[in-house]
Structures are given as C-alpha cells and as structure tokens.
C-alpha positions as CSV (number, residue, x, y, z in Angstrom):
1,X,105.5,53.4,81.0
2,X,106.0,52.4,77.3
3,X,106.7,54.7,74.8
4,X,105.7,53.9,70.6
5,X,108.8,56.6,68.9
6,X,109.0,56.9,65.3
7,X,112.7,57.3,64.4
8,X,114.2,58.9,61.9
9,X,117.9,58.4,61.5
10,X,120.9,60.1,59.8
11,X,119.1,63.4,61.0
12,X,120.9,66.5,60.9
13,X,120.4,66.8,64.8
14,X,119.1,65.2,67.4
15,X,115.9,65.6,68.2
16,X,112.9,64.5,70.2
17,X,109.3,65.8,69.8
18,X,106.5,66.0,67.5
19,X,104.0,63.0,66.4
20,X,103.4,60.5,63.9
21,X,100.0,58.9,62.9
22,X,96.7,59.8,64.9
23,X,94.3,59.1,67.1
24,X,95.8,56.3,69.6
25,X,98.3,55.2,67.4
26,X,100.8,58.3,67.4
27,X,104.1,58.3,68.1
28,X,106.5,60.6,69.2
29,X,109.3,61.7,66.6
30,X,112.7,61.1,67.9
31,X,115.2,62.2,65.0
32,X,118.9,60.9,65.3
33,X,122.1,61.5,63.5
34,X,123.5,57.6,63.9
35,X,122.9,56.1,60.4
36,X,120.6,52.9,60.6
37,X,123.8,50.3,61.0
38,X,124.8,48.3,63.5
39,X,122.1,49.0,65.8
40,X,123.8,52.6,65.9
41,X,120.5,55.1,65.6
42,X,118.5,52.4,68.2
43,X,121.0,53.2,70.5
44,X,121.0,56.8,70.0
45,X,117.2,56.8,70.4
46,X,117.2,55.2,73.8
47,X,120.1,57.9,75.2
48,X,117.7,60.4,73.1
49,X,114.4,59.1,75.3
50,X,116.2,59.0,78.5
51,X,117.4,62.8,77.7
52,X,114.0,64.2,76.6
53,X,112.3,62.2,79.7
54,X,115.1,63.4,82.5
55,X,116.0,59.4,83.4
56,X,119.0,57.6,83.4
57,X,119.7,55.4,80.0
58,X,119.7,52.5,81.8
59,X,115.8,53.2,82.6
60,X,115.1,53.2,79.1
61,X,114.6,49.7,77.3
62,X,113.8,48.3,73.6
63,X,110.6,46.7,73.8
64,X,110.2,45.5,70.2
65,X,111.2,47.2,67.3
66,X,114.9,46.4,66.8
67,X,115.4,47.0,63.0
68,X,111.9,48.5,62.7
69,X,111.9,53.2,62.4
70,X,108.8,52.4,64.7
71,X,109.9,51.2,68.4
72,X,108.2,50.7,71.3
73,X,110.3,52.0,74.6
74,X,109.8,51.0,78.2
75,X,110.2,53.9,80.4
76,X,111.0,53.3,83.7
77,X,109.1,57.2,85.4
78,X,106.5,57.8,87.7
79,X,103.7,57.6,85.4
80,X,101.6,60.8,86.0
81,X,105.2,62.7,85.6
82,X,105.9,60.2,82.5
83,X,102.4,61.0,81.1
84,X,102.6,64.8,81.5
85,X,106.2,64.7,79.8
86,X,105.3,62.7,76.8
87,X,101.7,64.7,76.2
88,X,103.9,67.5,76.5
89,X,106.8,66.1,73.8
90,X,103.8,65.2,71.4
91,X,102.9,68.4,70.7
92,X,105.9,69.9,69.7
C-alpha cells in the first residue's frame, strides 16, 4: 500500500496523524524530532510509519521523496487493515 506523508522535522515530538492538502492529494502528517541532516528525520519517519501502522520497519520503504518534506511510503499491510488505519490516522 503506498502512503504520500508530509513531514515535518525538528518537531518537538513525534507524531503521526492529521492531513495535508485535499481532496485526493492529502497526506498524512508525520512530525519528527530528527533535524533534516543526513537523512536523519527520513529515517525517523519510516520507524514513525511502521509504529503508527503496527508493522515491522523493515516493511516500510522510501518510494520517492528522499530530500523532499513530502514522501511517498510503501507499506507492506493487508490493504483493507492498511486502508482502515490510514483513513483512521487522517483524521486526527
């Protein structure tokens, strides 16, 4: 299942939830403390995903998006459970 995620880094916790943008092009919010260096907050947002999803990191990969805030995430869930998770994380 991919996954667009806005990120905002050097957050003062971490948190996933909430959307950005509208109609089919939101994303879900996925705040970080890791500053934006070294690839430091990308990595942080994947362990974030997996977390807020209930998967393993490793099932959780970087699409596109590497040095971008917006991302897109390939989640590796059974898709109705993926679908009802991340519906359920936008509206935060």
């Amino acid at each position: 299942m991919r996954v667009s995620v806005r990120v905002r880094p050097a957050a003062s916790r971490t948190r996933v939830g909430g959307s950005y943008g509208d109609g089919d092009q939101r994303s879900l919010v996925v705040a970080v403390t890791a500053r934006a260096v070294d690839g430091a907050a990308t990595e942080a947002v994947l362990v974030a995903v997996a977390d807020a999803f209930g998967v393993r990191r490793r099932e959780v990969d970087l699409v596109s998006g590497a040095t971008h805030r917006t991302k897109v995430l390939e989640v590796d869930i059974d898709p109705p459970r993926g679908a009802a998770r991340l519906a359920a994380l936008l509206a935060v």
